[in-house]
ROTIZA-652473 format. One record per residue (C-alpha): residue in three letters; x, y, z. Coordinates in pm, whole numbers, m for minus. Each point is the difference from the previous one (the first is absolute). Example, Ala and Ser with C-alpha at 12.3 -4.5 7.8 and 13.67 -1.06 7.14 Angstrom:
BEGIN
R   residu        X        Y        Z
R      ALA     1230     m450      780
R      SER      137      344      m66
% end
This chain:
BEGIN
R   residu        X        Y        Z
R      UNK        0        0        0
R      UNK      146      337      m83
R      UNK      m46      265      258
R      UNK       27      263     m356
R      UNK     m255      228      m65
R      UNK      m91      m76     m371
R      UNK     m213      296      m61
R      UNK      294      233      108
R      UNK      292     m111     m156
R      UNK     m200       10     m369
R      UNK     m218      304       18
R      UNK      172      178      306
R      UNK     m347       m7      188
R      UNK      m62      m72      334
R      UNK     m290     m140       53
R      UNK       19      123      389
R      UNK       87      315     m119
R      UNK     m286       30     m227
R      UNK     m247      m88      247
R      UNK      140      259      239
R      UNK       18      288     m309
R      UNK     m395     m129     m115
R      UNK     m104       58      379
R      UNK      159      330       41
R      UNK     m144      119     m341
R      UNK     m330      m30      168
R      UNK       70      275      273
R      UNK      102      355      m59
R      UNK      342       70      m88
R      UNK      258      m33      273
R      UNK      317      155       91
R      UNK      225     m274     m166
R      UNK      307     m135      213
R      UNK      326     m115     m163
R      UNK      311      m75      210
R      UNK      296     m114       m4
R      UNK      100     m366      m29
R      UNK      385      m16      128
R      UNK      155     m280      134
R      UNK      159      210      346
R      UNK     m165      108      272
R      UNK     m113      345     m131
R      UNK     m153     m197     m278
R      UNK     m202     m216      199
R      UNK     m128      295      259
R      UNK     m146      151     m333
R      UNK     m179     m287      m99
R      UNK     m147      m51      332
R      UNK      m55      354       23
R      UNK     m234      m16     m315
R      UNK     m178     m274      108
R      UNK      m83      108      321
R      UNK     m142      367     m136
R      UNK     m188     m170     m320
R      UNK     m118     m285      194
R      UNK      m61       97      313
R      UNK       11      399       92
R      UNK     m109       97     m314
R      UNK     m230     m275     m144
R      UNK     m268      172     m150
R      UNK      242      333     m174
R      UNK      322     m211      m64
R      UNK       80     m273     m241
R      UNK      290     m222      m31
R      UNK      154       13     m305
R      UNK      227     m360     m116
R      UNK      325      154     m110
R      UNK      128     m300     m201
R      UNK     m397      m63     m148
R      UNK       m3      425     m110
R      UNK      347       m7     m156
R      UNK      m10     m316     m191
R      UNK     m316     m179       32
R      UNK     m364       90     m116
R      UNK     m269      m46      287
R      UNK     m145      280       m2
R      UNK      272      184      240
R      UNK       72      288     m248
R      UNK     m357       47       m9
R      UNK        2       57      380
R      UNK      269      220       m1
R      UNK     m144      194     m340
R      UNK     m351       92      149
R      UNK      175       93      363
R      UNK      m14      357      134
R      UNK      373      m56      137
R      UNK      255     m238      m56
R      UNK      205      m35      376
R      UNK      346     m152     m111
R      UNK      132     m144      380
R      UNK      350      m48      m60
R      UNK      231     m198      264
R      UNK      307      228      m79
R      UNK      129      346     m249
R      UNK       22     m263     m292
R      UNK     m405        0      m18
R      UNK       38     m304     m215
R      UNK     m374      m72      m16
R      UNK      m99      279     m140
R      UNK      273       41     m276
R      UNK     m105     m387      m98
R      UNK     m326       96      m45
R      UNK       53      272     m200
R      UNK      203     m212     m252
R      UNK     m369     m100     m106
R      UNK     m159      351      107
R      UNK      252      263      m89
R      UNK     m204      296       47
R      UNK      m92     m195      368
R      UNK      m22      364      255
R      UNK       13     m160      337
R      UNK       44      103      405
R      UNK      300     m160       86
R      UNK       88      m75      348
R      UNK      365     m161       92
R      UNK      m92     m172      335
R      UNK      354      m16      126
R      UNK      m18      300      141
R      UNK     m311      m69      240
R      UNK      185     m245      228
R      UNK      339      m87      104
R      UNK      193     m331       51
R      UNK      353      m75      m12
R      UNK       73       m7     m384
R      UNK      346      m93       m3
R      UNK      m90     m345      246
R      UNK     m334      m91     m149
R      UNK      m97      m53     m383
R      UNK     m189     m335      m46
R      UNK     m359       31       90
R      UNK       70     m295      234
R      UNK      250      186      167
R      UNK     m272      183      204
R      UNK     m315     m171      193
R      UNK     m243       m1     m250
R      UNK     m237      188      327
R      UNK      259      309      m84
R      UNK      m57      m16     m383
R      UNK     m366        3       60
R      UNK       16      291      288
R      UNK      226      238     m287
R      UNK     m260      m83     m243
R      UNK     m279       99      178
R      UNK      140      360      127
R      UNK      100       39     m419
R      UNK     m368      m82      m46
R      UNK     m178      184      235
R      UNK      292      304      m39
R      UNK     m151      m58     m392
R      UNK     m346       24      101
R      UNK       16      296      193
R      UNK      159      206     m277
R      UNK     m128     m131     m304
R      UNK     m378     m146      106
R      UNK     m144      276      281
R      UNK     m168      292     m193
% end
């Protein structure tokens, strides 16, 4: 038995994905949510981070955005991030690598970019791995970048 998704590796759909994008089409549009995807640390408080504020703090004005499904796939992603009144880029350092690999599909992408790593501190020349710190810590960072987020960018 293969554990290969057949439908994405030939037409780069998602089925998941697609389901999620169909539902969401449904609502009204949503602040759409891309982060950051790194392998360090910084990366992985930014992809907690969006989680937490698109599905939990922010459910009904925030939606999650599937960086690797919106630069390369077709799910319906692009369409999120199309109709959305504001594209929030959270990036998990200055590189804000999510963002400029989205915009290799969206050039003209305008976007509120937020580099994380300067919203909490940890000792950056001991730790790297995200297993380096208790996964308790990851998730504690993540949620002050989140709710930091909502408070700027979602309380009118």
């Amino acid at each position: 038995m293969s554990n290969s998704c057949s439908a994405c590796s030939t037409s780069r759909i998602c089925p998941e994905g697609m389901t999620y994008v169909k539902q969401e089409l449904t609502k009204y549009p949503k602040k759409a949510i891309v982060a950051c995807e790194g392998a360090c640390i910084k990366g992985e408080v930014a992809r907690v981070a969006a989680n937490i504020l698109a599905y939990r703090l922010q459910r009904n004005s925030a939606v999650r955005i599937c960086l690797g499904d919106a630069s390369t796939g077709n799910s319906g992603m692009l369409e999120l991030i199309h109709r959305a009144p504001e594209v929030i880029s959270i990036e998990g350092c200055p590189l804000h690598c999510g963002i400029n690999i989205l915009k290799n599909r969206v050039p003209d992408l305008h976007a509120t970019i937020i580099d994380t790593s300067k919203l909490y501190n940890f000792d950056r020349g001991k730790y790297f791995e995200i297993f380096d710190l208790p996964r308790e810590q990851i998730e504690e960072y993540a949620l002050a970048v989140a709710v930091h987020i909502e408070n700027k960018y979602f309380k009118e």
